[in-house]
C-alpha positions in Angstrom: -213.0 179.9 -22.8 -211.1 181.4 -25.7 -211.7 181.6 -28.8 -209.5 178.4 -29.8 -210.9 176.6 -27.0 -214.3 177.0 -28.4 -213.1 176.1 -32.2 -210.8 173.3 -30.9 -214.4 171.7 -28.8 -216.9 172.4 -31.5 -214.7 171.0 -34.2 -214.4 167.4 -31.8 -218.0 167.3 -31.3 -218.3 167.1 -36.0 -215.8 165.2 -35.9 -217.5 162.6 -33.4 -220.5 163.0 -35.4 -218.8 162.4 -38.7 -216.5 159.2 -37.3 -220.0 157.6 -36.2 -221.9 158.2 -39.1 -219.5 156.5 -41.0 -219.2 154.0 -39.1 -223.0 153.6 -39.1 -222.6 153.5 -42.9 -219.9 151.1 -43.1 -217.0 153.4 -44.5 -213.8 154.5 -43.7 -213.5 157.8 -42.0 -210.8 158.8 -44.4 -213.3 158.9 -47.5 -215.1 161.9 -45.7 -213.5 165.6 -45.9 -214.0 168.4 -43.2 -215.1 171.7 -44.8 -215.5 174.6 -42.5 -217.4 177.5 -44.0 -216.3 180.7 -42.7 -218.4 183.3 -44.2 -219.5 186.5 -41.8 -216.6 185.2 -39.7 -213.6 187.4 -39.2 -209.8 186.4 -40.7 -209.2 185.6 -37.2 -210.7 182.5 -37.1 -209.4 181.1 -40.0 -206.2 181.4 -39.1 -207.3 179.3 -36.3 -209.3 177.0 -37.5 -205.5 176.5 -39.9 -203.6 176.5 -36.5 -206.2 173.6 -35.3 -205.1 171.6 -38.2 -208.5 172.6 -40.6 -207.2 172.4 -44.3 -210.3 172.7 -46.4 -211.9 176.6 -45.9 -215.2 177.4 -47.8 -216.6 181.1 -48.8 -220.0 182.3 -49.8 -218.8 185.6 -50.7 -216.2 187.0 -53.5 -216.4 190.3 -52.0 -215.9 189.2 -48.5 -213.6 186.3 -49.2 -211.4 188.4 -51.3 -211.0 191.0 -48.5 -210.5 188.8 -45.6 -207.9 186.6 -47.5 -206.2 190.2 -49.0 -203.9 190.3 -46.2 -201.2 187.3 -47.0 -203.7 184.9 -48.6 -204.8 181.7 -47.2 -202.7 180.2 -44.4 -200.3 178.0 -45.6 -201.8 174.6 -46.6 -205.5 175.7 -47.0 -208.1 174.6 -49.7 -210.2 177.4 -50.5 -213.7 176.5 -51.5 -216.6 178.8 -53.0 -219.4 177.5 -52.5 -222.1 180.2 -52.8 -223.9 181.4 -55.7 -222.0 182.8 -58.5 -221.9 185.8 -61.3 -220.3 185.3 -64.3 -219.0 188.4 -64.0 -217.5 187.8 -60.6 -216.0 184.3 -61.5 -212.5 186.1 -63.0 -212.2 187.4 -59.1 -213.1 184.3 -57.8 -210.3 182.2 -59.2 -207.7 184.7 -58.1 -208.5 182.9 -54.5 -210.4 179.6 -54.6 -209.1 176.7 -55.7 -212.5 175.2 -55.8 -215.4 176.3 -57.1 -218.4 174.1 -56.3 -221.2 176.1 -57.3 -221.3 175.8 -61.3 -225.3 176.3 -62.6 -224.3 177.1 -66.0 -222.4 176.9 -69.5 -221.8 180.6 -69.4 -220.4 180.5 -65.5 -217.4 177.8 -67.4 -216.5 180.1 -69.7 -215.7 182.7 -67.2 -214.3 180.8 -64.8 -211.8 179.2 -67.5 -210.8 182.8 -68.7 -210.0 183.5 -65.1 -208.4 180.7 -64.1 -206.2 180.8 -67.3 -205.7 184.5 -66.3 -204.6 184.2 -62.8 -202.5 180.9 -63.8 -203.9 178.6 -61.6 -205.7 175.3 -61.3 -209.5 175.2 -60.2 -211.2 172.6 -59.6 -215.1 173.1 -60.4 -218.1 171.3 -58.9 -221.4 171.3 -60.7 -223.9 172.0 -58.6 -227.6 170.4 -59.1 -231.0 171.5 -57.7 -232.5 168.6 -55.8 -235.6 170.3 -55.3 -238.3 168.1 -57.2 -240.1 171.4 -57.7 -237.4 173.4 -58.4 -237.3 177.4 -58.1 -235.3 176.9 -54.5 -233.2 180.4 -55.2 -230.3 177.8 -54.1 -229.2 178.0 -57.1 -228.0 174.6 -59.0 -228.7 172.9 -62.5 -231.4 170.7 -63.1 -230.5 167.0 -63.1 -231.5 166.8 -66.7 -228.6 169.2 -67.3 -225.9 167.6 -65.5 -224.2 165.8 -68.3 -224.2 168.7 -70.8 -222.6 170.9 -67.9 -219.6 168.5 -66.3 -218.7 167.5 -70.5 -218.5 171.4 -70.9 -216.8 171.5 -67.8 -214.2 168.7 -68.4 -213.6 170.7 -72.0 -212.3 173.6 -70.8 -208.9 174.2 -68.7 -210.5 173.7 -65.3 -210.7 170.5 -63.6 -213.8 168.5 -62.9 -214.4 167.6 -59.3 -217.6 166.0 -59.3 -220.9 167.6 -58.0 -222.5 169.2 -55.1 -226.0 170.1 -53.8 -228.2 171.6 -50.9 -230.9 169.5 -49.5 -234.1 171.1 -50.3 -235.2 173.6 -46.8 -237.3 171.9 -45.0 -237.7 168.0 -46.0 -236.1 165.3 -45.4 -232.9 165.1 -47.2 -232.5 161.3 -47.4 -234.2 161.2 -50.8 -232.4 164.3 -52.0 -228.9 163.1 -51.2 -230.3 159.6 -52.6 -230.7 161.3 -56.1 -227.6 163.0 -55.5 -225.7 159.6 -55.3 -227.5 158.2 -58.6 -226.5 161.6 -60.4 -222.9 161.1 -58.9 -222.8 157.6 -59.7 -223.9 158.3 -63.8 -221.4 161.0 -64.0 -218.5 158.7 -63.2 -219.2 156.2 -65.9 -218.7 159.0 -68.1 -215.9 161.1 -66.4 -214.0 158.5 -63.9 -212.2 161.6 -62.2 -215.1 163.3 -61.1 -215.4 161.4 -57.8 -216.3 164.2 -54.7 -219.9 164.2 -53.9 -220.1 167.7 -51.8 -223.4 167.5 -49.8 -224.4 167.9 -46.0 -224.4 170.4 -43.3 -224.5 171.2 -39.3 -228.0 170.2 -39.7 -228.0 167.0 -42.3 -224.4 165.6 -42.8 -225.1 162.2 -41.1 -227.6 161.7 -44.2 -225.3 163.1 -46.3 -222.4 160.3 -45.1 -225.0 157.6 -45.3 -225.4 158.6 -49.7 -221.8 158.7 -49.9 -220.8 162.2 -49.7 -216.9 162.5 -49.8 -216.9 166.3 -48.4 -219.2 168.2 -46.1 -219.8 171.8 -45.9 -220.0 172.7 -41.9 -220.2 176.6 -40.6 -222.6 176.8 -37.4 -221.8 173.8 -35.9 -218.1 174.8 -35.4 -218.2 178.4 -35.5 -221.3 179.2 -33.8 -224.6 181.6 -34.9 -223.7 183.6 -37.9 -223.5 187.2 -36.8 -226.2 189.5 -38.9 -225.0 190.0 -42.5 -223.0 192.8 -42.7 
């Protein structure tokens, strides 16, 4: 099998999973975005994963996103998504490529990622991201739910665009509550900013949960594109 054969089967199998589970959860299959995270995988396959129709791309890296997307860019029609943790002093490079940045933890992380952004002349969208760990101290990264407000008002402020917010179920427990809390925080943030509508949560592992809180985008790498190779 080539290499697009395997992409072309493991992205039907999500997308069976994805059609069902909204089904099971009573919505439409159009209120759920596809995003396939390519991190330790080669320029190759994204330009496959483009060819197969994929239009929403997510990187954990700024060194290695900006190296394998040197060469041309995106594909034509791509979303570019970060999605991993961030460094203020990283965020100027960051905007050069992604046009969504769903990993924001902190006021100081806006103001670089404003200055970039107004830099590079382009529009980013920015997610905040919020620790659903109860105990907190996940190394995930992500703002305390307390902090939410303050951060998507700061957010909204400044030239970039707010999305809405995004989180990682906590390793190793069940991530119906999390994503529960998740949906609440989402749900609050909308009476204040009406615009900030995604909800990015779910993986290979948990997005039928995810689907079931009303997450509008999901984050998929392994399922699709296979074991991670080591990190380089």
């Amino acid at each position: 099998m080539s290499r697009r054969e395997e992409l072309a089967e493991r992205l039907a199998a999500v997308e069976a999973r994805i059609a069902a589970a909204c089904e099971d959860a009573g919505r439409s299959r159009d209120e759920v975005q596809l995003i396939v995270v390519t991190k330790f995988f080669p320029r190759s396959d994204v330009d496959l994963l483009a060819e197969l129709g994929m239009r929403d791309l997510g990187e954990n890296r700024e060194q290695e996103a900006a190296a394998k997307l040197a060469d041309g860019g995106p594909p034509s029609g791509v979303r570019t998504h970060f999605i991993g943790q961030l460094q203020s002093n990283k965020a100027g490079a960051v905007t050069r490529w992604a046009d969504v940045v769903q990993s924001v933890d902190r006021p100081k992380l806006v103001g670089a990622l404003a200055r970039g952004a107004e830099a590079a002349g382009r529009e980013v969208t920015a997610l905040v991201q919020v620790d659903l760990d109860p105990a907190g101290g996940t190394g995930r990264g992500g703002a305390a739910p307390a902090d939410v407000p303050a951060l998507a008002d700061a957010i909204a402020s400044s030239p970039l665009r707010l999305g809405g917010l995004m989180a990682v179920a906590p390793l190793g427990a069940d991530p119906e509550p999390a994503f529960a809390r998740l949906a609440a925080l989402a749900e609050a943030l909308r009476a204040d900013h009406p615009e900030a509508s995604w909800i990015s949560a779910g993986m290979s592992g948990d997005l039928e949960a995810a689907v079931r809180h009303g997450a509008t985008h999901l984050r998929v790498g392994t399922a699709i594109l296979g074991d991670r190779p080591s990190h380089r």
